[in-house]
N, C-alpha and C positions, 0 to 999 in steps of 0.2 A: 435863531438857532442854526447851526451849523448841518447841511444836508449831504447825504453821500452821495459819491456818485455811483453808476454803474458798477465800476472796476474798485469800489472801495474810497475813493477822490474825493474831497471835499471842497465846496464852491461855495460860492455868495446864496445869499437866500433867491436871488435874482433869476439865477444861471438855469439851462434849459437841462433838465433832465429826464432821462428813460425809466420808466415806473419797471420799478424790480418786484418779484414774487415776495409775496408778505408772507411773512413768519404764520404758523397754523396757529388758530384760534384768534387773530387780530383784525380787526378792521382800521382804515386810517381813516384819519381825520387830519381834514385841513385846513388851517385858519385863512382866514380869506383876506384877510388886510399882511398879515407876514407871510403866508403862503409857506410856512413853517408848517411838516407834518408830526403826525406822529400814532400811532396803534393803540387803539383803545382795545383792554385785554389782553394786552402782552405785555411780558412780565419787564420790568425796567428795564434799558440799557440789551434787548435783545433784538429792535424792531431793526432799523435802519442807521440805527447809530453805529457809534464806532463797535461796540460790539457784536452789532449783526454781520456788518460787513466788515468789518475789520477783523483782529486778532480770534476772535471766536467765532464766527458766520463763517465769512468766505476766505476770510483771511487764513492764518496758520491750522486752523482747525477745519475750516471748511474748506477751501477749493484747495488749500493748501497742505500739508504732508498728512493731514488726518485724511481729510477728502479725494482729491484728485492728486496728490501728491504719493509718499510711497506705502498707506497702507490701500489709497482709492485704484486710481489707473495704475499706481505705481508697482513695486514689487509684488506687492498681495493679490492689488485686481487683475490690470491688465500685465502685468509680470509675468514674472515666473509662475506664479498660484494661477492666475485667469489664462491669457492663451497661451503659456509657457507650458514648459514638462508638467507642473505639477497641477493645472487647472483646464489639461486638454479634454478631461471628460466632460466638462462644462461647455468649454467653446469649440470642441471639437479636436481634431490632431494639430497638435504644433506644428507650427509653420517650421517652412524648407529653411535650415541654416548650412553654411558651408561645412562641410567637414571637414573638424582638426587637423593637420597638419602633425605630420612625424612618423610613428614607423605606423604599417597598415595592418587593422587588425586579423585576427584569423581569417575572419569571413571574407575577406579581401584578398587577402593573399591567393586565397586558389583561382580564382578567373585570372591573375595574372602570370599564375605560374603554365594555366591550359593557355595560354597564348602566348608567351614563350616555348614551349611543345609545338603548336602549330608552327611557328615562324622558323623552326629546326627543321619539321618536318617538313615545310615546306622548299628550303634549302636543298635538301636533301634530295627531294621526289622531283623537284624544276628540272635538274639537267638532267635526270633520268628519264621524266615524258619529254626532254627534247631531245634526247638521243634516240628514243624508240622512233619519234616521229623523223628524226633525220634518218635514220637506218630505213624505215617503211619507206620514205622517198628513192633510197637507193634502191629499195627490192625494184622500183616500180619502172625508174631509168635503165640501169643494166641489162643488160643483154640475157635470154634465157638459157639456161646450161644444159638444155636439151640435145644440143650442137656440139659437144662436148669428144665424141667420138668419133665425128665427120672434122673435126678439127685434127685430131691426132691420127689418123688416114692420113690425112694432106701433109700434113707435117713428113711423116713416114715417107712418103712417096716421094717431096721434095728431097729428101735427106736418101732417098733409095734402102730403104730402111723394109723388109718386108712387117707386113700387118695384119694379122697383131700377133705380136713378139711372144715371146716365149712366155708360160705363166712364171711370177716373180716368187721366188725361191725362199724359204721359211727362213731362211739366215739371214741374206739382203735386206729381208722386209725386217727382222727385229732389229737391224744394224743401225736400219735409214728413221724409222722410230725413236731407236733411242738415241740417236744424237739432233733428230730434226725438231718429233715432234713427241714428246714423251706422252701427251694425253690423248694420243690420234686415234684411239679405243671408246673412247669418253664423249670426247667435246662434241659442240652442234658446228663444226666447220672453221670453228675461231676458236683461239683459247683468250678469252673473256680479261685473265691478268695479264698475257703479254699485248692484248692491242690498248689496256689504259696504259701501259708502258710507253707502246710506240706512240699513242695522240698526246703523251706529256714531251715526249721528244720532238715529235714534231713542234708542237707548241713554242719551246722553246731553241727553236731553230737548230740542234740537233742532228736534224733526218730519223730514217727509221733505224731501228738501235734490236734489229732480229724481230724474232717471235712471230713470224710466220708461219703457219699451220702447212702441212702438205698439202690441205687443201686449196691455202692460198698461194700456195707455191705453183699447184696445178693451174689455176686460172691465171698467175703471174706468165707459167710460158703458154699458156691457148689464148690468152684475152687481150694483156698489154703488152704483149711481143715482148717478152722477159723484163719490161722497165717497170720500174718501182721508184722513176725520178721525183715524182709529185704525190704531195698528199691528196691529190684525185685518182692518181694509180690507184693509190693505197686503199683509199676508198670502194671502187670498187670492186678490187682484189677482194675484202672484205666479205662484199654482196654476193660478189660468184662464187665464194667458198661455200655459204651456208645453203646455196642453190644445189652449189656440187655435193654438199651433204644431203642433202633432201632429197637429191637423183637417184645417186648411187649407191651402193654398198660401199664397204671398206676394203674389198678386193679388187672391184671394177677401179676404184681410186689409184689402187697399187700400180695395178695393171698398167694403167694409161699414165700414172705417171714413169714408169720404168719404160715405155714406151720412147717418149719423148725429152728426158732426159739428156743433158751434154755433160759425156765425161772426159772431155779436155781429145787432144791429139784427132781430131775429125769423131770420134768413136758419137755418134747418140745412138741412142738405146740402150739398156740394159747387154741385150743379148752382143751386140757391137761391142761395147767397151770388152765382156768377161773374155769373149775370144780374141779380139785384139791387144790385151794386158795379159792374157794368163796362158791364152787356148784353150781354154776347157768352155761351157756352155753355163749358162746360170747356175742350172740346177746340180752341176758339178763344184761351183764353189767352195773352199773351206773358210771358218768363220777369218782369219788372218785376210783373205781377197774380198770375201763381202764386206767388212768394216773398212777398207781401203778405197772400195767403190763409193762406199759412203759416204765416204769423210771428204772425196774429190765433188758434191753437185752444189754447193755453197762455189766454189773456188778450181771449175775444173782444167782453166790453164794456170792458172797460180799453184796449184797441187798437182799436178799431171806429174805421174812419179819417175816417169823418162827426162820429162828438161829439167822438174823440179823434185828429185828426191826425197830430200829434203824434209820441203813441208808436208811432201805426200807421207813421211815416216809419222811427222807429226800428228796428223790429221788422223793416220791409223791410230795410233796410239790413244786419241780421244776417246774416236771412237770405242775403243774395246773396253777404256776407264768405262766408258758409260753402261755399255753392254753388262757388267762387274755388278755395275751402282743401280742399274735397274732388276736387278738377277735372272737376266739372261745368260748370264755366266757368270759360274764360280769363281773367286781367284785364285783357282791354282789353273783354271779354265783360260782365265785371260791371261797367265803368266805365259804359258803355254803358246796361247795365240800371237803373243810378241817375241816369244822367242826364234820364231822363223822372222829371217832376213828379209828385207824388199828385194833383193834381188835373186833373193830363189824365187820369190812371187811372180816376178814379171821376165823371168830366164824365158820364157817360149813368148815374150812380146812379140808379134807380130808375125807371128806363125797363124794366127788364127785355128777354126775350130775341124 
């Protein structure tokens, strides 16, 4: 008789083979001259024949798509039913699979949208804490602006200039305002949109392009001897403004800087130029002489309205638009103030006061 093997195999009655688990209710029996077996109590054709281990046993039914195949390990057991979605209360949670591929669902989307926010904000906030900490470095270098009045003495004195000049006249000061510094009421010593102004000009090799506060105009002539050549000037022009704000008031500021002032033809000071241009004293000015003084501390040999008429007409003229457009004056106020001539302005030049 023909014996199975292991795996289902069939060999000579001879051939060595591994005693498989008997069918329930069977005992074998072995003849001892053929060595031929076979279950005594089981039912025909189920023990170790071809339909134990074959097509019925272990074969198609048994280890095979009935068995371990897809209703055993297959899809039913260990599938999808057993440790898959649909059999994880059995064997526990479904194991880790990648996730699909394509758009991301809701629950997804918001951790990547808070980390796109972060990665703006952080764009955003970078050059801000490195400008706070470059500006704290310049508080820490620069010079203190406690010095600031002992500087303008010296100046004076160099210049013969007596100290301290005459207080600066309510016309002068709204003249020199509104064409220098129109926020000079407001700001902390800088005005915060013209210096991103100036460091994109510099950046882009440029130079400085204005927007210099009074205040740094003040520390341009006490600190850098009037140069503004380098963006280290510029620098800490910057620092000694906000120093000279936190010093002073906004009248000591006036004060000193009408002090030391150059309005072209030898004249600095305030009180020098008004008597050497008009003859009269500061506080005698009318708005037509203060907006001309004005219009001369940008440019005061290029506008000196003795060698350069001219642009000194021009430069009044600005000024008092501006005077108009801040409404320190009306316009029929400014029309007014430009209808006097430059040269009834400056007729007692050099008569002094």
């Amino acid at each position: 008789m023909t014996v199975w093997g292991p795996a289902g195999e069939s060999g000579n009655g001879g051939d060595a083979t591994v005693p498989l688990p008997l069918p329930v209710g069977g005992v074998p029996v072995v003849d001892p001259v053929t060595r031929a077996g076979s279950v005594v109590g089981a039912p025909p054709g189920r023990g170790y024949g071809p339909e134990g281990y074959g097509p019925e046993g272990y074969g198609p039914e048994g280890y095979g798509p009935e068995g371990y195949g897809p209703e055993g390990y297959g899809p039913e057991g260990y599938g999808p039913e057993g440790y898959g979605p649909e059999g994880s209360e059995r064997y526990g949670p479904a194991p880790y699979r990648r996730p699909p591929s394509g758009p991301a669902a809701p629950g997804r989307r918001r951790p990547r949208a808070r980390r796109l926010l972060f990665r703006a904000i952080g764009v955003v906030v970078s050059p801000v804490l490195l400008a706070i900490m470059a500006f704290g470095g310049l508080l820490i270098v620069t010079p203190s602006a406690g010095n600031a009045p002992a500087l303008v003495r010296a100046q004076d004195q160099a210049h013969h200039v007596a100290y301290p000049g005459p207080p600066v006249p309510a016309r002068f000061a709204a003249a020199l305002v509104a064409t220098e510094d129109k926020r000079f009421y407001s700001e902390p010593g800088i005005d915060l949109f013209a210096v991103g102004r100036v460091g994109i000009s510099l950046v882009r090799g440029r130079g400085a392009q204005g927007g210099a506060t009074l205040y740094q105009q003040l520390a341009k002539l006490l600190y850098t001897r009037g140069s503004s050549a380098s963006a280290a000037d510029e620098a800490e022009q910057v620092a000694l403004a906000v120093k000279l704000w936190l010093t002073y008031t906004r009248q000591q500021i006036l004060q000193m800087y009408g002090d030391v002032a150059y309005f072209g033809n030898g004249f600095y000071g305030l009180a020098a130029a008004s008597c050497g241009y008009f003859g009269v004293r500061p506080a005698g000015m009318s708005w037509p002489q203060a907006a001309l003084l004005a219009g001369m501390v940008q440019g005061p040999s290029v506008d000196d309205p003795l060698t350069n008429p001219a642009n000194a007409r021009a430069r009044e003229v600005h000024v008092v638009s501006r005077l108009v457009a801040t409404g320190k004056l009306t316009a029929a106020q400014g029309r007014a103030a430009l209808a006097v001539s430059l040269s009834s302005l400056i007729s007692r030049a050099g008569q002094g006061c």
